[in-house]
N, C-alpha and C positions, 0 to 999 in steps of 0.2 A: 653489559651482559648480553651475551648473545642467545638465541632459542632456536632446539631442533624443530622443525616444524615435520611433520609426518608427509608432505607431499610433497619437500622438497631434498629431503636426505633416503638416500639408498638402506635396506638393511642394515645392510655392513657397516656403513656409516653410525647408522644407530649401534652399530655394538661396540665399534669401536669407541663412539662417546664413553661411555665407562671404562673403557680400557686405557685410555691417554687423553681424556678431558679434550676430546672434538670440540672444537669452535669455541675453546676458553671453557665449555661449560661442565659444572662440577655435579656430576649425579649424586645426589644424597643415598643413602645408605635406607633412609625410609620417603614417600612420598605417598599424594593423595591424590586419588583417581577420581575423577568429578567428568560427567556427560550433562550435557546441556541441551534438551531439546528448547527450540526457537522458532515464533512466528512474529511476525510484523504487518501489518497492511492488511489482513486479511479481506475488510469492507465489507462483512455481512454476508458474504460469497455461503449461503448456508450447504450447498453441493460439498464442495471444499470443505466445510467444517465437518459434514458427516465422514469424510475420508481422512482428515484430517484428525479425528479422534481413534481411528485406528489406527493411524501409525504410530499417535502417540503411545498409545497402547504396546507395540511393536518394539519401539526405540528403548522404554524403561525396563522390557523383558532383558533387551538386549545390554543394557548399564548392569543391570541384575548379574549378568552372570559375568561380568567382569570386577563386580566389586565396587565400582564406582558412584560416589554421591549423584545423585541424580535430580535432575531439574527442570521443571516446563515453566518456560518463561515467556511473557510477551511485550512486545515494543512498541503497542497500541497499535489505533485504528481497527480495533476488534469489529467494532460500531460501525455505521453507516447511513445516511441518511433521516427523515424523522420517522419513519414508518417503527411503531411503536414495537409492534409486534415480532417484527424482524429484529431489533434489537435485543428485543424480550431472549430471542432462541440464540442469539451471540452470546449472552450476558449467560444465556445456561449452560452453552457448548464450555464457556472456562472452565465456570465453576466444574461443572461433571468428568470434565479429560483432567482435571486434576492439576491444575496451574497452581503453580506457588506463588506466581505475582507479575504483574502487570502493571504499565506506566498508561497514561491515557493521552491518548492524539487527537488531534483539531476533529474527528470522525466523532467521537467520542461527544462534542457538542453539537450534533448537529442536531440532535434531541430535546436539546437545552439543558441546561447544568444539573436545573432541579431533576427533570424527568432519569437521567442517566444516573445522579443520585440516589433515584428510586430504585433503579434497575439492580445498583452493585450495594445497595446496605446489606442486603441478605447474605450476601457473597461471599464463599472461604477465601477467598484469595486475596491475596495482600495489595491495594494498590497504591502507587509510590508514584510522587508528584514533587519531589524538591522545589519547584519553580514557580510552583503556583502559589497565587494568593488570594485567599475566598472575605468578601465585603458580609458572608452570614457565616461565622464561626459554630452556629447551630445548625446550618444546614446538613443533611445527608451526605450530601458527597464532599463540605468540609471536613467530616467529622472519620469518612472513610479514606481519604485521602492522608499518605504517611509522607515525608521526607525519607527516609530512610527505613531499614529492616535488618534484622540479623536473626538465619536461618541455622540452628543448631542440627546437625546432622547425628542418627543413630553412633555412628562412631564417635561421637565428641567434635567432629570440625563444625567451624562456624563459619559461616561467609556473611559478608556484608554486600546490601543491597539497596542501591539508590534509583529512583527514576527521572527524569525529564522529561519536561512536555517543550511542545516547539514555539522556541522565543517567535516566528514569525505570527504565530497563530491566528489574531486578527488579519490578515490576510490570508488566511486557509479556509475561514468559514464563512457562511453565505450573508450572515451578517449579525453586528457584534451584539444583537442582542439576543441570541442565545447563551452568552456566556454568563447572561445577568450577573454581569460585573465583574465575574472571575478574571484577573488579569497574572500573566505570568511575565517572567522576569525576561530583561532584554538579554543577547547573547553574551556580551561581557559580567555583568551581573549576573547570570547562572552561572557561569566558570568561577565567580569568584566563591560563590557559596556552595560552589560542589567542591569548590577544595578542603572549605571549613568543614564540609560536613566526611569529605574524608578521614581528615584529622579527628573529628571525632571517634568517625569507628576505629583507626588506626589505635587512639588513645585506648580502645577496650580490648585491645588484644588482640582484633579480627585484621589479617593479612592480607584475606583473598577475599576482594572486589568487584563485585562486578556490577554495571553501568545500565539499565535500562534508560536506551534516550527515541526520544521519538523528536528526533533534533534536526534529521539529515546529514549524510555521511559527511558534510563538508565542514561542517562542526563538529560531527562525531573524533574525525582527524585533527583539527584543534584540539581536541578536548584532548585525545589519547599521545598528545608532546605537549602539554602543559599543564596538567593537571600530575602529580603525583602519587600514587599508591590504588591508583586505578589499575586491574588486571584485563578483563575483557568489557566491552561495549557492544552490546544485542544493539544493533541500530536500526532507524526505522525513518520512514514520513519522505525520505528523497526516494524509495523504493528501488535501489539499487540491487542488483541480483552478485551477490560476491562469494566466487567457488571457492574453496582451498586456502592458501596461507601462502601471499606474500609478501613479502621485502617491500618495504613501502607503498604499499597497496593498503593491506590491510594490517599489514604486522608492522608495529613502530616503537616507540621506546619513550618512555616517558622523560620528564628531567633527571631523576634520577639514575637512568641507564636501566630500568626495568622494562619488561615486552608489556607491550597491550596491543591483544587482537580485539578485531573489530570484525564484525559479522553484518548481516542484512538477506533477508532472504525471495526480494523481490515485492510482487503483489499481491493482490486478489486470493492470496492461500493457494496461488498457483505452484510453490514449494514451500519446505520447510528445512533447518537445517539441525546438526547434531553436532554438537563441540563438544570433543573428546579432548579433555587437557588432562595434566597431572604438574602437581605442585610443589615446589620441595618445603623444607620445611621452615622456609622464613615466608614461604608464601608465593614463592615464585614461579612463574609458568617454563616450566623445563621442556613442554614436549606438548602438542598440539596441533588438533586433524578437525579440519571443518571439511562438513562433508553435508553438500543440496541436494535434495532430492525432489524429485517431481510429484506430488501429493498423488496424481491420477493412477502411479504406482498400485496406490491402496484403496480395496472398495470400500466402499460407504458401510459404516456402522448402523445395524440394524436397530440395537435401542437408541445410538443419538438421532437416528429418523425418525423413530415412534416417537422419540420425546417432542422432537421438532413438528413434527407433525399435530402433536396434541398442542402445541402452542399455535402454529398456523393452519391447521387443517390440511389435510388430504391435497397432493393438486393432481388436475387432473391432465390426462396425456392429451397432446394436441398434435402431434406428428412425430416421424421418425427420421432422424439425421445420419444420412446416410457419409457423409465427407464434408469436412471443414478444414480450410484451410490453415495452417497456424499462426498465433497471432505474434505479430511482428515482436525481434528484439527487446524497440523501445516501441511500447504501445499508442506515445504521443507526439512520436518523428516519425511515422509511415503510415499507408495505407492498413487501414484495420479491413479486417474481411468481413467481421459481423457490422463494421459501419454503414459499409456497402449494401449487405442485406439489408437493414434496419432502416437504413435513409430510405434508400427503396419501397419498399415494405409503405413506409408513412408518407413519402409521395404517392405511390399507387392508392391507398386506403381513403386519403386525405381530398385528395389533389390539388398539385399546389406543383410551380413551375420549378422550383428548388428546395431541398432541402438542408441546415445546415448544423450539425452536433458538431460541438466541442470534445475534440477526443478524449479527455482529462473523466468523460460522462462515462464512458464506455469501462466495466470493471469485468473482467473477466472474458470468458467462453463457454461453451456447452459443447458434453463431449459427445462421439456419436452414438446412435442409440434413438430410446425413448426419447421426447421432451416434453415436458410440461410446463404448465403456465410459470411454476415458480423457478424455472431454469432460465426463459426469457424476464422475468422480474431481475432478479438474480445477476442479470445486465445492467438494472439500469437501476440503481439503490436508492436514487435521490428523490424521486417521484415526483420530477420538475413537470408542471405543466405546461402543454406545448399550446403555440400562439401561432395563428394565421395571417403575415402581416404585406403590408405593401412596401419592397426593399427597391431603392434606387442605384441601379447600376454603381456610382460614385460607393457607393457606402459599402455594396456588397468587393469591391475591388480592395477595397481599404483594409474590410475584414481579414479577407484572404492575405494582403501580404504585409499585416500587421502578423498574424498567426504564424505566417511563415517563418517570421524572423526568430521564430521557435528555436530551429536546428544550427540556430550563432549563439543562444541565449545560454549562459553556464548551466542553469538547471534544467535549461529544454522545457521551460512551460513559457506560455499557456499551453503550447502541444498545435502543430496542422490541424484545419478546418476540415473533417470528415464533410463529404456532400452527395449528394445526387441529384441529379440535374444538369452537371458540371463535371468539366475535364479540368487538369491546371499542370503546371511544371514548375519546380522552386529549384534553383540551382546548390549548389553543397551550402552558402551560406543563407540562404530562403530566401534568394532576390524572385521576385514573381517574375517570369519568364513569360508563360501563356496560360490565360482562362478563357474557354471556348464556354456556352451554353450549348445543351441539346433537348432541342424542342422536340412535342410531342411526338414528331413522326421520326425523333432518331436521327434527326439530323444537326450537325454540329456546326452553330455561328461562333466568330469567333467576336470576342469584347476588347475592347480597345482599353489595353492595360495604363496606358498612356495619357488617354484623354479620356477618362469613361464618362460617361453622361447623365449627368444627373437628374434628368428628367424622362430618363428611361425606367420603367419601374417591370418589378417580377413580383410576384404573388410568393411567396418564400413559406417556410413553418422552420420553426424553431423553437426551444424551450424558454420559458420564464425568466431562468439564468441568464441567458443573452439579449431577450428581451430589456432583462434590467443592466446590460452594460456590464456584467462580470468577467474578469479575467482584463480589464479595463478596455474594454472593444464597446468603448462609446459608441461606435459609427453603427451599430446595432439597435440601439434603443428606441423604441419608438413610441410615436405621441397616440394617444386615441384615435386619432383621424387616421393612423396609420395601420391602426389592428382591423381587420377584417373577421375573426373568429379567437374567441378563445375558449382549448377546452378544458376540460375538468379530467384529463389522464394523460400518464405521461406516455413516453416512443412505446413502451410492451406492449399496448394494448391496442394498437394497429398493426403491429406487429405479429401480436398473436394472431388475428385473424389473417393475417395473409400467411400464415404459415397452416393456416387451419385450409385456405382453397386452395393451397400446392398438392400438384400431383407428389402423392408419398412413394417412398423417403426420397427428401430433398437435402440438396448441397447446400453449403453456404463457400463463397471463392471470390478472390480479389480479381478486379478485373483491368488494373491497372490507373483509375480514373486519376489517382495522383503520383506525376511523375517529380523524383530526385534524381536531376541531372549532376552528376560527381564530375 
């Protein structure tokens, strides 16, 4: 069976489908109009959620007057971070925009199991975890976690609703004992029981499908040619940004010869998208329009602010952003422009002869304007604390083009070493080319890629995370002997005060420090 997709058939095309069965395909004489809003990855981004609950607001006006079932759904990573309170105002932003259900992502434990248990008992929203399996069958978030769902709509339709969490998961999180025990299924093992449990709903009548995975698209596409009676997949966790509707991209065909699109809407609540299908009446997707939109589109919701605000408090303005550069493509294959300020920023504040974030830290932007404290927060969700340590030439060389090998890696993680301090060049496959130092007075030596020296050492700052060797960049780790400072706050809070003695309104702009040579 073949499917019109809305952005890739002409009018005419569409009407002549009904008039002599276009592309094989037989228009039923009745069908069901179902819109789909969709978020994924958001990460606490609370800017984002207050704009993000007005569109959602917007998009169901908009299902409203076409007649169509309508739906907010999410494909985790709502969460972020442990910062309790930030979580606290994620956990209300669902609830209150009105989500019918949500899958939970590796974000989602960074609070620990019980605590994010705590968070969603109260919760209307359905959340759905086929994969999981909880070692306290009494706990809160065993007891709120579903396999599956079936949403009875005012007109009588029913759709079935399953979720996935991501088989790699102990490798997503900062470490496994936040999941107090929680272990989910490996990626052959959830395929196999998301078929049963199709078969299941299949068995009650229900047709139309659809897939919350917080799995990554490259499973998601597994899943949507070998899995049967699946209709669409909200994907999530690889943060892929997927416009429109294509031919093996996103639109594929199950065993059966049935369509399953697949969706994802990037990161950070930097967009969100709108699936418009219609079904015929065995369940089948005839006709289908995904459509991304850029969240900053829409202003910020006045009561999800005050709500958020009476959860975090008031924040207060710290300068005005006059031009920001925008942030790259892919956020963890190029020069980021806030890394630049930010390294900056925690060099200058700090002092310290280099500085080095892992881009994978970096969530988001701020837009121009006002800023406040909880915009540069906002940045940085994890609340890793940063370490003043003694790095030797050898080790910091290794860093760099271990990370490099990012832009050959299929999923592009761990992501280029953001710095300052330092120049460098990686060629299209992340062979390290050149890394220069630039000392205090602005002038650039260059470091012998080849033979570095290991008994050369820099005065360096970096976070907790790479202090302990995360993203497996051992050459990072360091003994006592080697920490010179450790503080009690993470990058914002150097951050903010140098954005506090900038002459206002100040830029934020890439300056080139990391070149990809093609």
């Amino acid at each position: 069976m073949n499917i019109l997709a809305a952005n890739t058939a002409t009018p005419t095309q569409r009407a002549a489908c009904c008039a002599d069965n276009l592309q094989s395909l037989k228009c039923p004489s009745s069908k069901v109009k179902t819109s789909i809003f969709y978020t994924n990855d958001i990460h606490g981004q609370i800017p984002k959620m207050e704009r993000l609950y007005s569109a959602g607001i917007q998009s169901q006006l908009a299902a409203k007057q076409t007649g169509a079932d309508f739906f907010k759904l999410s494909s985790g990573d709502t969460f972020i971070g442990s910062d309790k309170g930030r979580n606290m105002a994620a956990a209300q932003f669902i609830d209150m925009s009105g989500y019918d259900a949500e899958t939970l992502g590796n974000h989602e434990f960074d609070i620990t199991a019980s605590i994010c248990g705590d968070l969603l008992k109260n919760s209307s929203v359905i959340i759905l975890g086929m994969n999981s399996n909880f070692p306290n069958q009494t706990s809160e978030l065993s007891k709120k976690v579903l396999r599956s769902a079936v949403i009875e709509k005012p007109n009588g339709e029913k759709y079935g609703l399953i979720g996935i969490q991501p088989p790699d998961m102990t490798s997503r999180i900062r470490d496994k004992e936040v999941l107090e025990g929680v272990t989910i299924d490996d990626k052959e093992q959830t395929k196999v029981e998301l078929q049963q449990e199709v078969n299941q709903l299949r068995a009650k009548g229900i047709n139309k499908i659809i897939l919350l995975s917080h799995g990554g698209n490259t499973l998601e596409k597994e899943i949507a040619q070998s899995i049967s009676g699946i209709d669409v997949i909200l994907g999530g966790h690889s943060h892929d940004l997927i416009r429109g509707i294509k031919e093996g991209e996103n639109l594929f065909y199950s065993p059966e010869g049935e369509p399953v699109v697949i969706t994802q809407a990037g990161r950070d609540g930097n967009n969100f998208g709108v699936l418009n299908l219609e079904f015929n009446d065995k369940g089948q997707i005839t006709y289908v329009q995904n459509n991304i939109t850029e969240t900053n589109v829409f202003s910020s919701n006045l009561i999800m602010k005050s709500v958020i605000d009476s959860i975090l408090g008031k924040s207060p303005e710290i300068g005005r952003l006059e031009y920001v550069d925008p942030l790259p493509a892919n956020n963890i294959t190029e020069e980021n422009p806030w890394a630049d300020f930010v390294s900056d920023a925690v060099r200058e504040e700090l002092g310290a002869d280099i500085v080095l974030i892992n881009s994978a830290n970096f969530r988001g932007s701020v837009d121009t304007g006002r800023v406040t404290i909880r915009d540069i927060q906002s940045i940085f969700p994890f609340n890793n604390k940063l370490f003043k340590v003694r790095l030797n030439e050898k080790d910091l060389v290794d860093a760099i083009r271990a990370c490099g090998k990012t832009l050959s890696a299929e999923n592009k993680k761990p992501g280029i070493m953001q710095v300052s301090g330092l120049t460098y060049a990686l060629d299209a496959a992340g062979n390290l080319l050149e890394l220069m130092f630039i000392d205090s007075q602005g002038r650039k030596n260059a470091i012998d890629i080849n033979n570095p020296n290991p008994n050369h050492y820099f005065t360096a700052i970096y976070d907790e995370f790479l202090v302990s060797g995360g993203d497996n960049l051992d050459m990072l780790k360091r003994s006592d002997a080697d920490i010179i400072e450790r503080y009690t706050f993470d990058k914002d809070v150097p951050t903010v005060e140098h954005i506090k003695s900038l002459q206002q309104p100040f830029s934020v702009k890439k300056d080139g420090r990391i070149q990809i040579i093609k």
